[in-house]
Residue frames relative to the residue before (quaternion, step in Angstrom):
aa qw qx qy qz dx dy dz
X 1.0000 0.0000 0.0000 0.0000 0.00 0.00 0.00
X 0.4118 -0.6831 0.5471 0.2539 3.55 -0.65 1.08
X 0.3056 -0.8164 0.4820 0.0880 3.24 -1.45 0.50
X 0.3174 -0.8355 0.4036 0.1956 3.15 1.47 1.11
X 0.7576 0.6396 0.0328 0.1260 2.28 -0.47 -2.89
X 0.6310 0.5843 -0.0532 0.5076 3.04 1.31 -1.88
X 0.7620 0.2848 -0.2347 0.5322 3.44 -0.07 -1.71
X 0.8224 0.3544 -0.3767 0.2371 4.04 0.22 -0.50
X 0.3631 0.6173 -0.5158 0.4702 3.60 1.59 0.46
X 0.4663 0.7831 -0.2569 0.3215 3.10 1.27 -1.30
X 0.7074 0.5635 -0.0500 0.4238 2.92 0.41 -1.98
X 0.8262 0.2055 -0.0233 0.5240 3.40 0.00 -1.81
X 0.5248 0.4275 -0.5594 0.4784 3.52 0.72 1.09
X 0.6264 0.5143 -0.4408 0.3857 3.57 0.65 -0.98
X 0.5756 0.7123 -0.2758 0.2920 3.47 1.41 -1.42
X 0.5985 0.6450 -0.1372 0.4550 2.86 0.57 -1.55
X 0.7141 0.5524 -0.2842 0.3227 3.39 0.37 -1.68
X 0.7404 0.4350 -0.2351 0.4553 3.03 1.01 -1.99
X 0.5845 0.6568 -0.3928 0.2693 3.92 0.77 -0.55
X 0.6171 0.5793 -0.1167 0.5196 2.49 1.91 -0.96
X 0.2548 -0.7560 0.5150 0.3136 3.71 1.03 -0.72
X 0.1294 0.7669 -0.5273 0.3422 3.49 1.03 1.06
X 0.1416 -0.6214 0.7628 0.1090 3.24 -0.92 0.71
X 0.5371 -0.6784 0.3626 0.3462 3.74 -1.38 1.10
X 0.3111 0.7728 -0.3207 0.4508 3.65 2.02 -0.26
X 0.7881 0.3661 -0.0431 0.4929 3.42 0.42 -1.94
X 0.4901 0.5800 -0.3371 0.5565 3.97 1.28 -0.51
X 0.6625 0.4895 -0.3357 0.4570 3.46 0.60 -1.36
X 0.7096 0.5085 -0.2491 0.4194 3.31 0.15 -1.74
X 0.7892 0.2895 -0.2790 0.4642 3.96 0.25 -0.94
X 0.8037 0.0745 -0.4322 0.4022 3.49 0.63 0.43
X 0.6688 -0.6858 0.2297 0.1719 3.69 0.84 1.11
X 0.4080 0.5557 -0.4674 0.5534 2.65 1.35 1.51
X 0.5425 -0.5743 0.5153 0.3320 3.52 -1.43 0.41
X 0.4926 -0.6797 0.5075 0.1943 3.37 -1.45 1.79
X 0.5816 0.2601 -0.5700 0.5189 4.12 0.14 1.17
X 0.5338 0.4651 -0.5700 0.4169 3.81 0.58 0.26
X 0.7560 0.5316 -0.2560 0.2834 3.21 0.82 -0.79
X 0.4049 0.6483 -0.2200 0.6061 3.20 1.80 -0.66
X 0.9311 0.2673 -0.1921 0.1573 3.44 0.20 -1.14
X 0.2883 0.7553 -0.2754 0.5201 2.00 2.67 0.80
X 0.7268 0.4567 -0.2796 0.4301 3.43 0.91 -1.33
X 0.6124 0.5401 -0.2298 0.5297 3.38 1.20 -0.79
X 0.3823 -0.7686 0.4667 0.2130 3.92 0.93 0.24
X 0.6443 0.5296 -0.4674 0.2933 3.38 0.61 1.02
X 0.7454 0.2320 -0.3797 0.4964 3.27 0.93 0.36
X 0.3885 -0.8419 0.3301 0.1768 3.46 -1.32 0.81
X 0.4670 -0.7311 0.4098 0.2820 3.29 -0.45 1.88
X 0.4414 -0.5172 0.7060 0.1984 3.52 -1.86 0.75
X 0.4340 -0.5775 0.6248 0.2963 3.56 -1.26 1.07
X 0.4526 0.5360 -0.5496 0.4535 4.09 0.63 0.71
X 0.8888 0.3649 -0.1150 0.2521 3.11 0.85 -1.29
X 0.4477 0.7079 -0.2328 0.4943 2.17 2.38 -0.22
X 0.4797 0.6680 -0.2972 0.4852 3.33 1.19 -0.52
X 0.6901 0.6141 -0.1804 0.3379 3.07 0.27 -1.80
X 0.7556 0.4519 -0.0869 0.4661 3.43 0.95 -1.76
X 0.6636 0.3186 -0.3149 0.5992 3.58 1.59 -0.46
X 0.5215 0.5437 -0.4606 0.4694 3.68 0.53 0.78
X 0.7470 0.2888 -0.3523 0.4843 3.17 1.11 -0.96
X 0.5860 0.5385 -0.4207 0.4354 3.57 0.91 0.06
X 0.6148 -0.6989 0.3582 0.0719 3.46 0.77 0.49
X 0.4712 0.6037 -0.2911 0.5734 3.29 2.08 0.34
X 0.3031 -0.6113 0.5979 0.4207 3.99 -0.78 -0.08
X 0.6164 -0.5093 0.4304 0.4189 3.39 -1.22 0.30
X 0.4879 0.4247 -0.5815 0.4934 4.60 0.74 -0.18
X 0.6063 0.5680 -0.4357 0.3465 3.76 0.40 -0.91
X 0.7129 0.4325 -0.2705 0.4812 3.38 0.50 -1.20
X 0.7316 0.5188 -0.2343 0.3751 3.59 0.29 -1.07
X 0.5823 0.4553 -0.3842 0.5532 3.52 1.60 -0.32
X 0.7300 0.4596 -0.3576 0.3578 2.96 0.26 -1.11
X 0.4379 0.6838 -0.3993 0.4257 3.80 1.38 -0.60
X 0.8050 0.2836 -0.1892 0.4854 3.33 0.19 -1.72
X 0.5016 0.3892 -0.6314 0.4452 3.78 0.47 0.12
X 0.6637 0.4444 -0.4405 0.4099 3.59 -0.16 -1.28
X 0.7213 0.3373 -0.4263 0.4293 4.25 0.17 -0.66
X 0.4657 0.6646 -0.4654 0.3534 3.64 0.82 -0.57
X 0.7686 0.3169 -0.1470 0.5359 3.60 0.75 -1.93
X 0.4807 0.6410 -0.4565 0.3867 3.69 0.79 0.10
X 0.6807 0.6209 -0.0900 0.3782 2.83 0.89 -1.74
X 0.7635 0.3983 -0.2024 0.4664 3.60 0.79 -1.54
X 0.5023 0.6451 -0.3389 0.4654 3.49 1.80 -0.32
X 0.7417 0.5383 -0.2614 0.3028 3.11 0.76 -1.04
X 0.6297 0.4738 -0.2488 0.5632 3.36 1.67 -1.70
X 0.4602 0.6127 -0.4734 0.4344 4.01 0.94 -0.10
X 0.8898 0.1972 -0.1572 0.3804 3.60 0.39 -1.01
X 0.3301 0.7273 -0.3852 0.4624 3.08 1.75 0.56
Protein backbone atom coordinates (compact mmCIF):
# COMPACT_ATOMS: atom_id res chain seq x y z
CA UNK A 1 0.00 0.00 0.00
CA UNK A 2 1.54 3.26 -1.08
CA UNK A 3 1.88 5.87 1.36
CA UNK A 4 0.90 8.95 -0.33
CA UNK A 5 -0.49 10.93 2.48
CA UNK A 6 2.56 10.22 4.64
CA UNK A 7 5.55 11.10 2.38
CA UNK A 8 3.64 14.56 1.35
CA UNK A 9 2.97 15.89 5.03
CA UNK A 10 6.38 14.78 5.08
CA UNK A 11 7.42 16.89 2.42
CA UNK A 12 5.50 20.16 3.10
CA UNK A 13 6.65 20.12 6.67
CA UNK A 14 10.34 19.77 6.02
CA UNK A 15 9.48 22.60 3.32
CA UNK A 16 7.96 24.86 5.19
CA UNK A 17 10.58 24.39 7.92
CA UNK A 18 13.43 25.41 5.69
CA UNK A 19 11.33 28.60 4.40
CA UNK A 20 11.15 29.18 7.63
CA UNK A 21 14.89 28.71 8.69
CA UNK A 22 13.76 26.23 11.33
CA UNK A 23 16.18 24.08 12.49
CA UNK A 24 14.22 20.51 13.21
CA UNK A 25 15.65 21.25 17.07
CA UNK A 26 13.84 24.77 17.09
CA UNK A 27 10.45 23.17 15.20
CA UNK A 28 10.50 20.65 18.00
CA UNK A 29 10.91 23.08 20.81
CA UNK A 30 8.11 25.69 19.40
CA UNK A 31 5.62 23.17 18.99
CA UNK A 32 6.60 20.85 22.04
CA UNK A 33 7.44 17.86 20.81
CA UNK A 34 10.74 15.94 20.87
CA UNK A 35 13.28 16.79 17.78
CA UNK A 36 13.47 12.72 16.48
CA UNK A 37 9.61 12.87 16.46
CA UNK A 38 10.01 15.49 14.32
CA UNK A 39 12.59 14.07 12.03
CA UNK A 40 10.66 11.00 11.91
CA UNK A 41 8.15 12.96 10.62
CA UNK A 42 10.07 14.57 7.78
CA UNK A 43 11.56 11.33 6.91
CA UNK A 44 7.92 9.62 6.68
CA UNK A 45 8.30 7.10 9.21
CA UNK A 46 6.48 7.90 11.99
CA UNK A 47 2.80 8.76 12.04
CA UNK A 48 1.91 12.31 13.15
CA UNK A 49 -1.40 12.69 15.46
CA UNK A 50 -3.65 15.57 14.04
CA UNK A 51 -2.62 16.94 17.87
CA UNK A 52 0.66 17.05 16.72
CA UNK A 53 -0.07 17.94 13.71
CA UNK A 54 -1.50 21.00 14.89
CA UNK A 55 1.18 21.77 17.12
CA UNK A 56 3.83 21.71 14.15
CA UNK A 57 1.48 24.04 12.01
CA UNK A 58 1.40 26.59 14.82
CA UNK A 59 4.87 26.46 15.20
CA UNK A 60 5.28 27.06 11.59
CA UNK A 61 3.34 30.07 11.70
CA UNK A 62 0.73 29.15 8.94
CA UNK A 63 -3.20 28.70 9.89
CA UNK A 64 -4.18 25.26 9.35
CA UNK A 65 -6.48 26.47 5.48
CA UNK A 66 -2.83 27.50 4.65
CA UNK A 67 -1.45 24.23 5.37
CA UNK A 68 -4.26 22.12 4.03
CA UNK A 69 -4.05 24.01 0.65
CA UNK A 70 -0.92 23.88 0.15
CA UNK A 71 -1.30 19.94 1.16
CA UNK A 72 -3.91 19.25 -1.45
CA UNK A 73 -1.96 21.12 -4.14
CA UNK A 74 1.21 19.18 -3.29
CA UNK A 75 -1.28 15.67 -3.31
CA UNK A 76 -2.99 16.89 -6.44
CA UNK A 77 0.73 17.05 -8.28
CA UNK A 78 1.75 13.92 -6.45
CA UNK A 79 -1.06 12.22 -7.48
CA UNK A 80 -1.09 13.17 -11.36
CA UNK A 81 2.67 11.99 -11.13
CA UNK A 82 1.87 8.94 -9.95
CA UNK A 83 -1.22 7.95 -12.49
CA UNK A 84 1.52 9.32 -15.25
CA UNK A 85 3.89 6.52 -14.46
CA UNK A 86 1.33 4.07 -13.88
Amino acid sequence: MSQILVSVVAELIKEIRNQRQLSQEKLADLANLDRTYISGIERGVRNITLESLESVISALSISNAEFFLALSSKLSKSESENEKTS
